[in-house]
KEGUZA-336398 format. One record per residue: residue number from 1; residue in three letters; y, x, z of N, C-alpha, C, O in turn. Coordinates in steps of 0.1 Angstrom, whole numbers, padded with zeros to 4 digits. Example, Ala and Ser with C-alpha at 12.3 -4.5 7.8 and 13.67 -1.06 7.14 Angstrom:
2
(atom 1 ALA (-0057 0132 0078) (-0045 0123 0078) (-0033 0132 0078) (-0033 0142 0085))
(atom 2 SER (-0022 0128 0071) (-0011 0137 0071) (0000 0129 0079) (0011 0134 0080))
END
This chain:
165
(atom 1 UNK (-0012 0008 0000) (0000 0000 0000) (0012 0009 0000) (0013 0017 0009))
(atom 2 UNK (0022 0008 -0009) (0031 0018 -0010) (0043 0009 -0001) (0044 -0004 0000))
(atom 3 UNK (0054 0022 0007) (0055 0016 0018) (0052 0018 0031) (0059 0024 0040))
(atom 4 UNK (0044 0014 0032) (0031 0011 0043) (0039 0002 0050) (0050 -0003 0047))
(atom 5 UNK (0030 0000 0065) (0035 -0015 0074) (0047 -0008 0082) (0048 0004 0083))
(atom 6 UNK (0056 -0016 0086) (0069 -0017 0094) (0069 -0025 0104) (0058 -0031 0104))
(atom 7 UNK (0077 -0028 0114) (0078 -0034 0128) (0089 -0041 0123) (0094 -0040 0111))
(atom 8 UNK (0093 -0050 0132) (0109 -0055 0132) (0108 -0070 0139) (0098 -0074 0143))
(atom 9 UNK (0123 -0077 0140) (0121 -0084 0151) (0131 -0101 0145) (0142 -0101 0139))
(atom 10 UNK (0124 -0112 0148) (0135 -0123 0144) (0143 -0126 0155) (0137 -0134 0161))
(atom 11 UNK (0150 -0125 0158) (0162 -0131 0170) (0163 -0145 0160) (0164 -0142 0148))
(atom 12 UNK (0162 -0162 0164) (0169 -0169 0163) (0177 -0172 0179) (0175 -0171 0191))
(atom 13 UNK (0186 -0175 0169) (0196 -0176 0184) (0199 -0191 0188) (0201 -0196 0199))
(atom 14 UNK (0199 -0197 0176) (0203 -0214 0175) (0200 -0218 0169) (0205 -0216 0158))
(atom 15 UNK (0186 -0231 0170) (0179 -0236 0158) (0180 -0249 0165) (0180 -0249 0178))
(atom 16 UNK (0180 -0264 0156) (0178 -0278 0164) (0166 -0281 0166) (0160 -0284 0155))
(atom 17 UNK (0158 -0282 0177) (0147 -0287 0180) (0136 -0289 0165) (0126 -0283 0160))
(atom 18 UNK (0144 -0302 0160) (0136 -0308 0150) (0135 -0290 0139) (0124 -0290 0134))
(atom 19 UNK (0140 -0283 0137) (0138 -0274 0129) (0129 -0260 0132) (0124 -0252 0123))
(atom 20 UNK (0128 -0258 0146) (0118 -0248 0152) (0105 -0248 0147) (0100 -0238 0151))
(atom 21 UNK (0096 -0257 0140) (0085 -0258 0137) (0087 -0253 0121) (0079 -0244 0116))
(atom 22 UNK (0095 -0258 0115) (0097 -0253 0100) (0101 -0237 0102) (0095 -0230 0094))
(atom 23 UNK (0111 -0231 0112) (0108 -0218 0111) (0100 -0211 0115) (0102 -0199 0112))
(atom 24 UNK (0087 -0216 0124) (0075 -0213 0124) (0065 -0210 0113) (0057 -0201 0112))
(atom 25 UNK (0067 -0217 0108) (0060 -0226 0095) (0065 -0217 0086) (0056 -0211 0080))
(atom 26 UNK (0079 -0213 0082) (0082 -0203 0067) (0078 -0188 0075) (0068 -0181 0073))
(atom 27 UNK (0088 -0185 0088) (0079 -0173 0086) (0065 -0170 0090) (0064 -0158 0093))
(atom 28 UNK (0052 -0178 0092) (0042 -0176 0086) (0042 -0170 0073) (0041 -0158 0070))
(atom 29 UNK (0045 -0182 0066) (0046 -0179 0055) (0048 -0168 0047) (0044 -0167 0036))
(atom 30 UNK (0055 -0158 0052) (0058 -0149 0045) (0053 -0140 0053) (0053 -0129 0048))
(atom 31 UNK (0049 -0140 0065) (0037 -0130 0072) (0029 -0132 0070) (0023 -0122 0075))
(atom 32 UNK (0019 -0140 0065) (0006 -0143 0059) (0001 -0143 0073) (-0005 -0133 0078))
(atom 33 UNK (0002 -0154 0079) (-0004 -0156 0092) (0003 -0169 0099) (0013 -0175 0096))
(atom 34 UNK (-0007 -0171 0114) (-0002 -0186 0121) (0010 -0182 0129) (0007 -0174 0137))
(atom 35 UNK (0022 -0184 0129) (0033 -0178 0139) (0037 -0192 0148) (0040 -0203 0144))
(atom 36 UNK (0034 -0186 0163) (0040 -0196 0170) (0049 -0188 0179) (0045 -0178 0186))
(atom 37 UNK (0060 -0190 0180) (0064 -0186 0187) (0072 -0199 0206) (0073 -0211 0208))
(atom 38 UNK (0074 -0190 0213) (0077 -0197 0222) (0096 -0199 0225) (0104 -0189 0226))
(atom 39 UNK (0099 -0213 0224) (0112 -0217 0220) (0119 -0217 0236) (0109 -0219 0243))
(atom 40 UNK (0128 -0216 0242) (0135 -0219 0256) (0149 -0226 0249) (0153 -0223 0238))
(atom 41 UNK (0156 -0235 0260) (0167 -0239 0254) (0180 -0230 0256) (0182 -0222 0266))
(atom 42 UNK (0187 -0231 0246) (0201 -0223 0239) (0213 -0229 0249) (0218 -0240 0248))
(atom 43 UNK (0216 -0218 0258) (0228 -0229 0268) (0242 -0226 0263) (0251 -0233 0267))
(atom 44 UNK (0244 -0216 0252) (0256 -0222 0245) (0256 -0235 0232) (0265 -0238 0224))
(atom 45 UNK (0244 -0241 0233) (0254 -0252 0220) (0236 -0260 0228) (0225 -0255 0229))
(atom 46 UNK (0243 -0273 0232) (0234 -0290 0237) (0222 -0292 0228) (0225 -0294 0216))
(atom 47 UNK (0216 -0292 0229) (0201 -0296 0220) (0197 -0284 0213) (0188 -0286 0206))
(atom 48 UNK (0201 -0268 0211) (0194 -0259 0205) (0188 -0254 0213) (0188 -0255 0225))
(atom 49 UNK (0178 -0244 0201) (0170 -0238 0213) (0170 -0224 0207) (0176 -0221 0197))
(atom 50 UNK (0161 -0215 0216) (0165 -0201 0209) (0149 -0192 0210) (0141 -0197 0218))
(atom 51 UNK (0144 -0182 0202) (0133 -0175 0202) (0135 -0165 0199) (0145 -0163 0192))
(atom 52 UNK (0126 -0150 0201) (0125 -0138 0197) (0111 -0140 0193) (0103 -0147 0199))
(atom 53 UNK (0107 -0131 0180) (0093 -0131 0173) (0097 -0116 0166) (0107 -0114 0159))
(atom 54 UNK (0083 -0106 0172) (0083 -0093 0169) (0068 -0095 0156) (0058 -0102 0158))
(atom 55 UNK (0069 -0089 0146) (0063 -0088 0136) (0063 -0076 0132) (0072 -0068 0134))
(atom 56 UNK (0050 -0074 0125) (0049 -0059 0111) (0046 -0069 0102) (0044 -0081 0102))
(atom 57 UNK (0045 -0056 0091) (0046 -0059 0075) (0043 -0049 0070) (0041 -0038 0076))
(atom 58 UNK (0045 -0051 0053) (0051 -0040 0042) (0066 -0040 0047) (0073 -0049 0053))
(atom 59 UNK (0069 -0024 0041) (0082 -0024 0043) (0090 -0032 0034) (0088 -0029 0022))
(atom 60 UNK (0102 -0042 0038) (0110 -0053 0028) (0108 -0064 0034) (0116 -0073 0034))
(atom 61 UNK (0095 -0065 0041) (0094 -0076 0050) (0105 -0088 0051) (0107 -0099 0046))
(atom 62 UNK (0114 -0078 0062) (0125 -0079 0066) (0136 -0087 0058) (0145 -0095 0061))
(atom 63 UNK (0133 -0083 0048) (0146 -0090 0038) (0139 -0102 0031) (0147 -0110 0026))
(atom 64 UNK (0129 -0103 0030) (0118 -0114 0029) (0125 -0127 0037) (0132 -0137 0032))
(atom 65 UNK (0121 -0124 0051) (0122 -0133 0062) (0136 -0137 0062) (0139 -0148 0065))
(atom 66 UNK (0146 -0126 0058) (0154 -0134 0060) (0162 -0141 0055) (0171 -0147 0060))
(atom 67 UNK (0155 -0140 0036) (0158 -0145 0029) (0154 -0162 0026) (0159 -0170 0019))
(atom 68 UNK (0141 -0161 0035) (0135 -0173 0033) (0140 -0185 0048) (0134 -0195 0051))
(atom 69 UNK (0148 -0181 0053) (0156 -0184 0061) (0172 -0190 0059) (0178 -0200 0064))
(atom 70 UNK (0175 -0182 0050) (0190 -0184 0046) (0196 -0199 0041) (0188 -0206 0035))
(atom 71 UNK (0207 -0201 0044) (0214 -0215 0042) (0206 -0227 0049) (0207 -0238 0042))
(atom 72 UNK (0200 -0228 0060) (0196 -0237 0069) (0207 -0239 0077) (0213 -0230 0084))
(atom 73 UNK (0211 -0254 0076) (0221 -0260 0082) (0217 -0253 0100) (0206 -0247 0101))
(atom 74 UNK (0227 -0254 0111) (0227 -0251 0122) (0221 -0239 0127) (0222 -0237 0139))
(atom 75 UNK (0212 -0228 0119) (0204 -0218 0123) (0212 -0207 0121) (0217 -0204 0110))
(atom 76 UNK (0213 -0200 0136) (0217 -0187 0132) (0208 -0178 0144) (0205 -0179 0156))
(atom 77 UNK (0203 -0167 0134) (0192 -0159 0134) (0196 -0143 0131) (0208 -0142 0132))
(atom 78 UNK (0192 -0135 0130) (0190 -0121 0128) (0174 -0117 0127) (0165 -0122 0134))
(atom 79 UNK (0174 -0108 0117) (0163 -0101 0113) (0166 -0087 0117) (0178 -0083 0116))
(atom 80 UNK (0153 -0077 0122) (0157 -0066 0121) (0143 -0062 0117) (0133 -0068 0116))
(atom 81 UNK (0147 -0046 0112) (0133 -0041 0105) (0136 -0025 0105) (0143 -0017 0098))
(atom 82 UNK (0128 -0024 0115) (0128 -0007 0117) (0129 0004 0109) (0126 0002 0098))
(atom 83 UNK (0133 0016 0112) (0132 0026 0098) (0118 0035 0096) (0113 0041 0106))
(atom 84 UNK (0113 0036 0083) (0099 0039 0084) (0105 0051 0074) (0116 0054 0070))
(atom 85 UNK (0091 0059 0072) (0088 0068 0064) (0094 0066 0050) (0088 0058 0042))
(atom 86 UNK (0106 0073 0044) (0112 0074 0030) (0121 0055 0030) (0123 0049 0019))
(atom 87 UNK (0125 0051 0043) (0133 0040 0043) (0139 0041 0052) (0135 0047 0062))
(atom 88 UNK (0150 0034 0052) (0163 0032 0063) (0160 0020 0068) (0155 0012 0061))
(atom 89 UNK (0162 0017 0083) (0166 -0002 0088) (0171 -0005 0084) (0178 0000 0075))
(atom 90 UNK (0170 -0020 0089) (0184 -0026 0080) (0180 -0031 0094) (0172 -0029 0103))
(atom 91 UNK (0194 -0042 0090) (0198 -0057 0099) (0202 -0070 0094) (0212 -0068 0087))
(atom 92 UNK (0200 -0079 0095) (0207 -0091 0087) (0205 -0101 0098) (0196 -0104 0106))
(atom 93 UNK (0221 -0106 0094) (0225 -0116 0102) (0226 -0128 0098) (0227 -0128 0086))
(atom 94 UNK (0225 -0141 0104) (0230 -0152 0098) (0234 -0161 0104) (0227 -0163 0114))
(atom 95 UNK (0245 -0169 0101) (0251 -0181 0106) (0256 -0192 0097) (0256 -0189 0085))
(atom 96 UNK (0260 -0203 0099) (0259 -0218 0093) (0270 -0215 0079) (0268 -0214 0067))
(atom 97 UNK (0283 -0214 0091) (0295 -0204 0083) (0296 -0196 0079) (0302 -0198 0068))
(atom 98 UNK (0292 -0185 0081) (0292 -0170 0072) (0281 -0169 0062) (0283 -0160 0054))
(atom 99 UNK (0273 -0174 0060) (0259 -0170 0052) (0254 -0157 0059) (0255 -0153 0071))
(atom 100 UNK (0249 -0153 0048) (0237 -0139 0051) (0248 -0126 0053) (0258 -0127 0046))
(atom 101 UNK (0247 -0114 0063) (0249 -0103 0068) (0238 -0095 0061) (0226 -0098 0063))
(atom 102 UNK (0242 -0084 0053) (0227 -0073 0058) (0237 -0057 0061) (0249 -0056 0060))
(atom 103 UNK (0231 -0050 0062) (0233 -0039 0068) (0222 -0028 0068) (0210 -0032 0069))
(atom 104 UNK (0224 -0014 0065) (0213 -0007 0067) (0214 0002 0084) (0225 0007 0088))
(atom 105 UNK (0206 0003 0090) (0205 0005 0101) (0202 0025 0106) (0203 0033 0096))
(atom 106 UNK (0200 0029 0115) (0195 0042 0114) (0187 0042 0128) (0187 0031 0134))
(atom 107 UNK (0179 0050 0132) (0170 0049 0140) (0171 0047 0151) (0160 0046 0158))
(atom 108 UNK (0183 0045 0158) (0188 0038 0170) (0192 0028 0168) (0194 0022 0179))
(atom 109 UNK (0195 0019 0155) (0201 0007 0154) (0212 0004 0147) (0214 -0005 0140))
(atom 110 UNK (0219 0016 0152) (0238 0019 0145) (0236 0010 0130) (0226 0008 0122))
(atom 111 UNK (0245 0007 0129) (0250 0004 0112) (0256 0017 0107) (0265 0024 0112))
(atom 112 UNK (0245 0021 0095) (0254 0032 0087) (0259 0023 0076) (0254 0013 0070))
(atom 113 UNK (0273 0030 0074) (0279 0026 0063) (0281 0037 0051) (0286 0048 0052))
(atom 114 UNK (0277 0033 0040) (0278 0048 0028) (0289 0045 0030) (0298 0037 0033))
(atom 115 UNK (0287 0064 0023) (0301 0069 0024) (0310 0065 0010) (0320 0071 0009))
(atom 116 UNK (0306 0057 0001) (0312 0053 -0011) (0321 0044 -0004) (0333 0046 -0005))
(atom 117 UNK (0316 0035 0003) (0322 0026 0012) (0334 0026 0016) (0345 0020 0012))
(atom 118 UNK (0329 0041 0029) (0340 0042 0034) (0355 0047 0025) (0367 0043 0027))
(atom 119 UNK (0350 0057 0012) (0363 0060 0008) (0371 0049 0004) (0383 0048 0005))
(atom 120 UNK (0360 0041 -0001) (0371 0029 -0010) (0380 0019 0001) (0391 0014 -0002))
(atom 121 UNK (0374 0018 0012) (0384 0016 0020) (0396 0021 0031) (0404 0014 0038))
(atom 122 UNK (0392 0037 0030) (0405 0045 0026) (0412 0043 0020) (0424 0040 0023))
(atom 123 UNK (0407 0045 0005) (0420 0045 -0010) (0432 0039 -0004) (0441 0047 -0001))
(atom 124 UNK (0433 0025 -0003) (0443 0017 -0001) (0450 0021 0010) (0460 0014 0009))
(atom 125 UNK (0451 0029 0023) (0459 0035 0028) (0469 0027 0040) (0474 0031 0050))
(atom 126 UNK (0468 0013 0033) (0475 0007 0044) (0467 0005 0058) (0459 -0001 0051))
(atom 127 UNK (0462 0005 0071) (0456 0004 0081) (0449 -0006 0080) (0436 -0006 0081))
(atom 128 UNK (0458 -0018 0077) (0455 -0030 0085) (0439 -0035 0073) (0429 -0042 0077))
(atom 129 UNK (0442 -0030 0060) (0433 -0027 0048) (0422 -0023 0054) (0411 -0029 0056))
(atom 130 UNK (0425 -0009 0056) (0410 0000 0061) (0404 -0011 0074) (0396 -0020 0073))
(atom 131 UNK (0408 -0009 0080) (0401 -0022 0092) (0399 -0032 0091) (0392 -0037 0100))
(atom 132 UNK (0405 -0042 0080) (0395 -0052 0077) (0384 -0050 0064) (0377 -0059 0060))
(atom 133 UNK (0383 -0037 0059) (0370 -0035 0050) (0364 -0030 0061) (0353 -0034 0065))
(atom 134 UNK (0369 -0022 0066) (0356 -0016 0080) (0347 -0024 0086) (0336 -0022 0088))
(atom 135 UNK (0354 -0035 0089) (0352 -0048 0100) (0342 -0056 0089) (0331 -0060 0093))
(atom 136 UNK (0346 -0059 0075) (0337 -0065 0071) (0321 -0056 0066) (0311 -0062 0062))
(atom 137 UNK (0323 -0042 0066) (0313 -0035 0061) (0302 -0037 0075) (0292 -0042 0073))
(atom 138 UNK (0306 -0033 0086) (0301 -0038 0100) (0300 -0048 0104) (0298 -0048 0116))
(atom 139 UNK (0301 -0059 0097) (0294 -0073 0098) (0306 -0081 0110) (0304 -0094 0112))
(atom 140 UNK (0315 -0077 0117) (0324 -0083 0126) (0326 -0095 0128) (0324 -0101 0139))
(atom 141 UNK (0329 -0100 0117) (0327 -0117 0119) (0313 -0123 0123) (0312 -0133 0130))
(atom 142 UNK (0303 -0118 0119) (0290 -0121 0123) (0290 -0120 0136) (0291 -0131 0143))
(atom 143 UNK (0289 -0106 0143) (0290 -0101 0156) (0296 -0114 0164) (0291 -0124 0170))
(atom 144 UNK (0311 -0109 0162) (0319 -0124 0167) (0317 -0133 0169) (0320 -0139 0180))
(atom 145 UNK (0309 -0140 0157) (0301 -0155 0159) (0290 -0155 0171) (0292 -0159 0182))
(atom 146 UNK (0278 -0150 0166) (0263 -0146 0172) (0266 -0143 0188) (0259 -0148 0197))
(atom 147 UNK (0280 -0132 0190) (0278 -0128 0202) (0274 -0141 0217) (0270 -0138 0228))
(atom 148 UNK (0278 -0153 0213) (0278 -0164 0223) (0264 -0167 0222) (0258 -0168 0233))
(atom 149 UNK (0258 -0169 0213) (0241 -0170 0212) (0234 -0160 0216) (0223 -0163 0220))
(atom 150 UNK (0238 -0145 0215) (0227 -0135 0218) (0224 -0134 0233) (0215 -0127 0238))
(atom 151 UNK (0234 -0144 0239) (0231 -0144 0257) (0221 -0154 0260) (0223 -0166 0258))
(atom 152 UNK (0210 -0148 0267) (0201 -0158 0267) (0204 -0166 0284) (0211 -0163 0294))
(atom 153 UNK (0193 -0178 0284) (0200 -0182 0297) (0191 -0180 0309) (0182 -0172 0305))
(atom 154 UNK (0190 -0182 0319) (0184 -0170 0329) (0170 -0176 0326) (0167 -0186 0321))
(atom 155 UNK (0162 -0166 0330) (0148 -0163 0335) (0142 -0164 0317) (0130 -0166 0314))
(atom 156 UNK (0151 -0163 0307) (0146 -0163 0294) (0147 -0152 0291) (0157 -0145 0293))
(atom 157 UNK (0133 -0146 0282) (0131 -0136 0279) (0146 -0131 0266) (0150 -0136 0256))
(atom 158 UNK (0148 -0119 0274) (0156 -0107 0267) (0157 -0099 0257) (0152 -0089 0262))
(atom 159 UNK (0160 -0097 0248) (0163 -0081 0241) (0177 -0079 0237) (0179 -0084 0226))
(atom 160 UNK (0186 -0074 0242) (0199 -0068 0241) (0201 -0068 0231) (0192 -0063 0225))
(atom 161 UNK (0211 -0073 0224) (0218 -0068 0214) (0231 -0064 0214) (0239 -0072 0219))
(atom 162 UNK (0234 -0051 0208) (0245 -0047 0214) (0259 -0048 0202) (0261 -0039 0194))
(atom 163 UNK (0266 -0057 0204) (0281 -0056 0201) (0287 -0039 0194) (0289 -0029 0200))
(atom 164 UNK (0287 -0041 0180) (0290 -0029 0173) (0306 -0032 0173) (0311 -0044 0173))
(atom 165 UNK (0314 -0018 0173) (0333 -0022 0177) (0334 -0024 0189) (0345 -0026 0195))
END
């Protein structure tokens, strides 16, 4: 298998009840297997609920899942997918509002941003320029949004996510 298998993790953060079984249900799907995961309720937004589901794969997985995920009314989720042999992480975010986030990651997590990137939002020279291409190269508005969902409510299981800026 060229590639080979990778790790990575789904954070949903806010999904409505009635829709937790269908994101069970796709990503099976694209893990080629039964996924159940275990739901607790979301204490920033009344009737959601929230899950963490750790998976392997081929590597791309990741952009799989989160692609088969994307533009579901009220779901906002993140995918992550570790960095393997001759590949980088990534990250992708998603919310109702924003659509899809992706990002390539480095082996702590960080968002790297190429450096083609960064110059071009140099060129323009004005500040307020470079910092809002910065901000959107780093997903900021994402962050922004998600950050009220990534807090889980007590005695529900954890994994940090840490606020990049």
């Amino acid at each position: 298998m060229a590639g080979g298998i990778v790790r990575g993790v789904l954070f949903v953060h806010s999904a409505p009840r009635a829709l937790c079984p269908h994101i069970e249900w796709q990503a099976g799907g694209v893990l080629d297997l039964r996924v159940t995961m275990d739901w607790t309720p979301q204490p920033a937004g009344r009737g959601l609920y929230r899950t963490e589901y750790s998976w392997q794969g081929p590597q791309g997985t990741g952009a799989t899942l989160a692609s088969a995920l994307r533009g579901w009314d009220h779901l906002r989720y993140e995918v992550t997918e570790e960095p393997s042999q001759g590949a980088d992480g990534a990250r992708w975010s998603h919310t109702p509002d924003l659509g899809i986030f992706h990002a390539m990651t480095d082996v702590h997590g960080n968002i790297v941003i190429p450096e083609d990137r960064v110059r071009a939002a140099l060129e323009n020279g004005d500040p307020r320029a470079v910092r809002e291409a910065l901000d959107l190269a780093l997903g900021a508005a994402w962050d922004d949004e998600l950050e009220p969902f990534r807090q889980a409510g007590a005695g529900a299981p954890v994994r940090w996510l840490h606020q990049v800026g």
